[in-house]
Structures are given as structure tokens and as C-alpha cells.
ZAMARGU-4260 file (C-alpha; in steps of 0.2 Angstrom, whole numbers, plus 5000, padded with zeros to 4 digits):
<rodrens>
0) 4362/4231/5617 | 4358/4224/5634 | 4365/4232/5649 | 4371/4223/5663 | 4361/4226/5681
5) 4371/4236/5688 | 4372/4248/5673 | 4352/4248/5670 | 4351/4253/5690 | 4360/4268/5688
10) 4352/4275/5676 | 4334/4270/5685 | 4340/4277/5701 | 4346/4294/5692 | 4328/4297/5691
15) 4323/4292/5708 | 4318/4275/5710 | 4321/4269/5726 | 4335/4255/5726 | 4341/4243/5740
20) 4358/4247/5745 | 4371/4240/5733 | 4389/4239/5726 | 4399/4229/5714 | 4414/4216/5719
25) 4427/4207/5708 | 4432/4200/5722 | 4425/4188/5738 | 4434/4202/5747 | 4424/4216/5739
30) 4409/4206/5742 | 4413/4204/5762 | 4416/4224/5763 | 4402/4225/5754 | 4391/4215/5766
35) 4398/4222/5781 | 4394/4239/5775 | 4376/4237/5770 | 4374/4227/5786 | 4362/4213/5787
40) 4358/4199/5774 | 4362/4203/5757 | 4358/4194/5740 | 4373/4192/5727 | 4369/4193/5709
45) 4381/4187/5694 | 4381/4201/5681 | 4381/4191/5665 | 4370/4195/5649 | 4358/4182/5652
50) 4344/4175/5658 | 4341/4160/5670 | 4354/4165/5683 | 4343/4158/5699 | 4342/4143/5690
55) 4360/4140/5685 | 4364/4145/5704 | 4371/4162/5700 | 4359/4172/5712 | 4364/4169/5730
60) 4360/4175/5749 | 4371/4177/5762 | 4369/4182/5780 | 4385/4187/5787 | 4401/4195/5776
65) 4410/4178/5777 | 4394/4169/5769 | 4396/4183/5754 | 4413/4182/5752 | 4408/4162/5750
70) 4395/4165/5740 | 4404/4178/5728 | 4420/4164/5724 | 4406/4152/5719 | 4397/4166/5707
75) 4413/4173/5700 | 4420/4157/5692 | 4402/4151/5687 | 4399/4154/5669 | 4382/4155/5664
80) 4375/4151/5646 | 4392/4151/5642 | 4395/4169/5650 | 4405/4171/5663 | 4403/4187/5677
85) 4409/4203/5673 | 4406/4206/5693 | 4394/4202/5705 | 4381/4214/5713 | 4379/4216/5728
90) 4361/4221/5737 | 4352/4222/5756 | 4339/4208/5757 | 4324/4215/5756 | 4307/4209/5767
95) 4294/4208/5753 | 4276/4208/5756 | 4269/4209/5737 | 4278/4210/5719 | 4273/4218/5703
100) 4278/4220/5686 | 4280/4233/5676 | 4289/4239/5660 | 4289/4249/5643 | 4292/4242/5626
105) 4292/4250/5610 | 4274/4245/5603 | 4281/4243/5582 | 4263/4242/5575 | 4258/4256/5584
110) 4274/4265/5583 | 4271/4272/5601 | 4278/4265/5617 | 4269/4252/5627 | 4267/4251/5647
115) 4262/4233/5653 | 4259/4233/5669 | 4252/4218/5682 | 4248/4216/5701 | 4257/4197/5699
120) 4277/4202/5697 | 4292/4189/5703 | 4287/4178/5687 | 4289/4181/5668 | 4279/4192/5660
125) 4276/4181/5646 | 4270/4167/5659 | 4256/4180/5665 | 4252/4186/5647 | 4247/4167/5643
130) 4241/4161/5660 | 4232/4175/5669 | 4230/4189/5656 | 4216/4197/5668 | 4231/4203/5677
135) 4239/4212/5663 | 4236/4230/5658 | 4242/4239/5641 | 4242/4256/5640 | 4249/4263/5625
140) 4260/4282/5626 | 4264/4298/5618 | 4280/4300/5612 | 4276/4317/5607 | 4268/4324/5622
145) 4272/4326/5639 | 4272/4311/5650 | 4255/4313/5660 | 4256/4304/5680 | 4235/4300/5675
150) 4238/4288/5660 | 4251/4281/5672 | 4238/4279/5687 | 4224/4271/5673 | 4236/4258/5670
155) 4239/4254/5687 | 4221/4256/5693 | 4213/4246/5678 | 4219/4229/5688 | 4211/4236/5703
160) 4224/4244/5712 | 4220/4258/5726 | 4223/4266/5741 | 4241/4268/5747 | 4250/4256/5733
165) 4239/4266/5720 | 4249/4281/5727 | 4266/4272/5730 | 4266/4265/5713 | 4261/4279/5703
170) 4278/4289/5705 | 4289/4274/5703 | 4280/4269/5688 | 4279/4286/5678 | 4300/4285/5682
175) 4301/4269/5674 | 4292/4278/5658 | 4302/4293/5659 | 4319/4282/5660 | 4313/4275/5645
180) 4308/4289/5632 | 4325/4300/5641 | 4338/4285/5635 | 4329/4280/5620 | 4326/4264/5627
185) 4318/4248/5618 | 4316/4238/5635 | 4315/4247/5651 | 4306/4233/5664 | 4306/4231/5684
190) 4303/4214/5691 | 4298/4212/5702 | 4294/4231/5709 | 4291/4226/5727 | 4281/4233/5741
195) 4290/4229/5756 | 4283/4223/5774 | 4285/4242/5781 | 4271/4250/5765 | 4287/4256/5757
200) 4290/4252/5737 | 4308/4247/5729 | 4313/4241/5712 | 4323/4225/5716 | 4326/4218/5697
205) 4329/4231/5683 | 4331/4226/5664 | 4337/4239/5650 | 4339/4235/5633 | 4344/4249/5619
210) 4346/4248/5601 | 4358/4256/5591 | 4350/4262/5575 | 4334/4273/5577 | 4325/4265/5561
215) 4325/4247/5572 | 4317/4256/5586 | 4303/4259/5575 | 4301/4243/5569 | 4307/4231/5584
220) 4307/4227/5603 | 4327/4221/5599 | 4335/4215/5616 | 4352/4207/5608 | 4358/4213/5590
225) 4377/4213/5589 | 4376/4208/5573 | 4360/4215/5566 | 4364/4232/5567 | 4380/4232/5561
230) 4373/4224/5545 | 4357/4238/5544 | 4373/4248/5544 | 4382/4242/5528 | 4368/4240/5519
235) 4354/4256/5517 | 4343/4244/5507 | 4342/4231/5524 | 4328/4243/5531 | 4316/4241/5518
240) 4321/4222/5515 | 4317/4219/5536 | 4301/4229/5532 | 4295/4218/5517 | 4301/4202/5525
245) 4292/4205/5539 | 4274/4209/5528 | 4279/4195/5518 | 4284/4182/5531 | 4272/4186/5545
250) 4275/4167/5552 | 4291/4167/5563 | 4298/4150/5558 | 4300/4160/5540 | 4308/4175/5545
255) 4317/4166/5555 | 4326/4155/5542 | 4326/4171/5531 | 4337/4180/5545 | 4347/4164/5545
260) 4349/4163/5528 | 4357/4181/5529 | 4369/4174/5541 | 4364/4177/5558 | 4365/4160/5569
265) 4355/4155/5583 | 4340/4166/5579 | 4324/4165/5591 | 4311/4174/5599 | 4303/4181/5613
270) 4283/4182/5610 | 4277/4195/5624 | 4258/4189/5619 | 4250/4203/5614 | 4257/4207/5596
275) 4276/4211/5602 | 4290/4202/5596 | 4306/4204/5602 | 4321/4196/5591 | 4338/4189/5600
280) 4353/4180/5592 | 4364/4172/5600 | 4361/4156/5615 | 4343/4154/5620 | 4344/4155/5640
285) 4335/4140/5647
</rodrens>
């Protein structure tokens, strides 16, 4: 299950992150209130569960609250991968000087959780993984023990990082971590995380993904699985048929016609490029 933005940005922020100043409209008129309130320019974000939103025109800026209550009519009836908004969020514009990356995903040959973290953020992760790997650090976590800020600031500092963003990055981080392991998340992932013009650091994009049954954790990074675990559900036997499919069908193009041959459509995957997989159904975002 994916959350929304809005959603995942609450839970991030209940442990301290720092956020830019936002709200949620269903309306043009919320989105106006909202503006004036914030104060300054603003970005408008459609909430849909789906990828490829600046792209499809679904992530807009507007200076002044008449501009966002422009913008918000254009978002609101704008359907997205066949998705239309459950709202649009509502944030100050924020004066960026440098973006990173960084996120935790459940490591399933491991069976510990992964932080990935990188000095080049604003992009897909999977676009550095295979085009600029030097800028990619992996540090694999405890599940079991205590969360420790020093294997956090190795896997900042092993792409070079010091000084002040060393230390400005090093809390964010290790609540990016904590956010994961306390909601039993399988995807807990800031990009970009952003260190503005005045030294300060935000998290401006925040994505959450969680899965239902436990045994999946274990065994997957699963972003979208409406159908998947419902079926693990009705049949005990499905774990240990995943498992063996999986040792028997290492090549995606076979396990992917097994899963569809078990009835789930639109199978594809996500390959983070270092040994991670994650598994959606449904319509592949552009």
C-alpha cells in the first residue's frame, strides 16, 4: 500500500523532519487560502498514487493566491495514469541550493533494512544506481538493535560529505530510518532532501509504501499489492509457492508470467540496481 504525500508527510514530520509549510485543498478556493496564508510562492502538487506527475503537468507553481487557485482547477480535473486527485497539496516554494537522496528499503536477501543514500537527489534513484553509482552509498541496518546516529553519519560521509551538511544531514537522516522501522515500512524515501540557500535542510518530496502481511516484508520491497496480498491471505501455501518461484525463476520475464498466470495483470518491476526488486501491478507510470 502506497500512501499518498500528504499522508507520508505526516508521519515524517511526527518525528521531526523539517517540512515546508503546507495544507491540502479540494478546492481552487482552498488552494487561494492556502496560498495567502503560507505567503509567497507556493508549488501545487496533485495527490494521486502515481508517478510522473511533473511530466503529465500535475505539479505546478504559483506566485500569488489567484495563480493557485488557477493552478489548483487545472490539477484537480487532471487525471494522471488514469488516476484522478484525491486533493492537491499545497507547499511554500522553497530556495534550493543542493538536493540529496535518501531512503530505506527492506534488503530481502539480507533480511535487514537497507539505507541508500547519495549527494545527487531531484533525479531517480535508479538513474544514479546505473549512471553514477560512485554517488551511491548502501549501508545495511539492525533491525534488532538500537538505531545508532554513527552508522547513519558512515553512510553519509562515505560519499564525502562533511562539515555543516555532515551535521545537518545526520539527524534528518537517522528520522528517515526511525520513520521506517517505527511504522513497519517497506519504502520510506526523501527526494529530494534539500539544503536550502540559508544552510538550513527540508525534506521536499516524501514517499511511503507499506505492506500488509509481515511474511512479504521479509521477502519483498512491494510498493502496490492490492491484489497480492489478499491472495497470500486465502492461501497459506502462496508463501512458500512465492519463495520457490522466486529460487526457481530467478529471471523476471518468468516470474513475471508465473505471477500472471496466477491472475494478476499488468505485472512489472522496479530494479533499484543493486539486488532489490520491487514488484507493482497495476499501470506502469511513464
Amino acid at each position: 500500500m502506497r500512501f499518498y504525500e500528504f499522508e507520508a508527510k505526516t508521519l515524517l514530520g511526527k518525528q521531526g523532519v523539517p517540512l515546508a509549510r503546507n495544507g491540502t485543498a479540494n478546492t481552487p478556493d482552498d488552494a487561494a487560502r492556502l496560498a495567502g496564508e503560507i505567503g509567497g510562492p507556493v508549488v501545487l502538487k496533485s495527490q494521486v498514487l502515481s508517478g510522473g506527475r511533473m511530466k503529465a503537468g500535475g505539479i505546478k507553481f504559483a506566485d500569488t493566491p489567484d495563480e493557485a487557485s488557477a493552478a489548483a482547477a487545472e490539477i484537480l480535473k487532471l487525471e494522471i495514469n488514469g488516476q484522478l486527485p484525491r486533493n492537491v497539496l499545497v507547499e511554500a516554494k522553497a530556495n534550493v541550493a543542493h538536493e540529496y537522496y535518501a531512503g530505506v528499503i527492506f534488503d530481502a536477501l539480507a533480511k535487514r533494512p537497507l539505507l541508500i543514500f547519495s549527494d545527487m537527489g531531484g533525479i531517480d534513484i535508479e538513474e544514479v544506481a546505473e549512471s553514477h553509482p560512485e554517488h551511491i552509498s548502501r549501508t545495511h541496518l539492525s533491525s534488532l538493535l538500537p538505531l545508532s546516529d554513527y552508522k547513519v553519519k558512515e553512510a553519509i560521509a562515505a560519499l564525502g560529505v562533511t562539515g555543516a551538511d555532515l551535521t545537518g544531514l545526520i539527524p534528518i537522516v537517522t528520522r528517515l530510518v526511525r520513520t521506517f522501522l517505527q511504522y513497519g515500512l517497506t519504502l520510506a524515501e526523501i527526494n529530494p532532501l534539500a539544503k536550502l540557500d540559508n544552510g538550513r535542510f527540508m525534506c521536499l518530496e516524501f514517499s511511503a509504501a507499506w505492506a500488509p502481511i509481515r511474511p512479504l516484508y521479509n521477502l519483498f520491497s512491494f510498493t502496490v499489492i492490492p491484489r497480492l496480498g489478499a491472495w497470500v491471505a486465502r492461501n497459506p501455501e502462496a508463501y512458500g509457492y512465492l519463495v520457490e518461484s522466486i529460487r526457481r525463476f530467478p529471471d523476471q520475464r518468468q516470474f513475471k508470467a508465473l505471477l500472471e498466470q496466477a491472475g494478476f495483470a499488468g505485472v512489472w518491476y522496479r530494479n533499484l540496481s543493486f539486488g532489490i526488486v520491487a514488484i507493482h501491478t497495476g499501470v506502469r507510470p511513464n
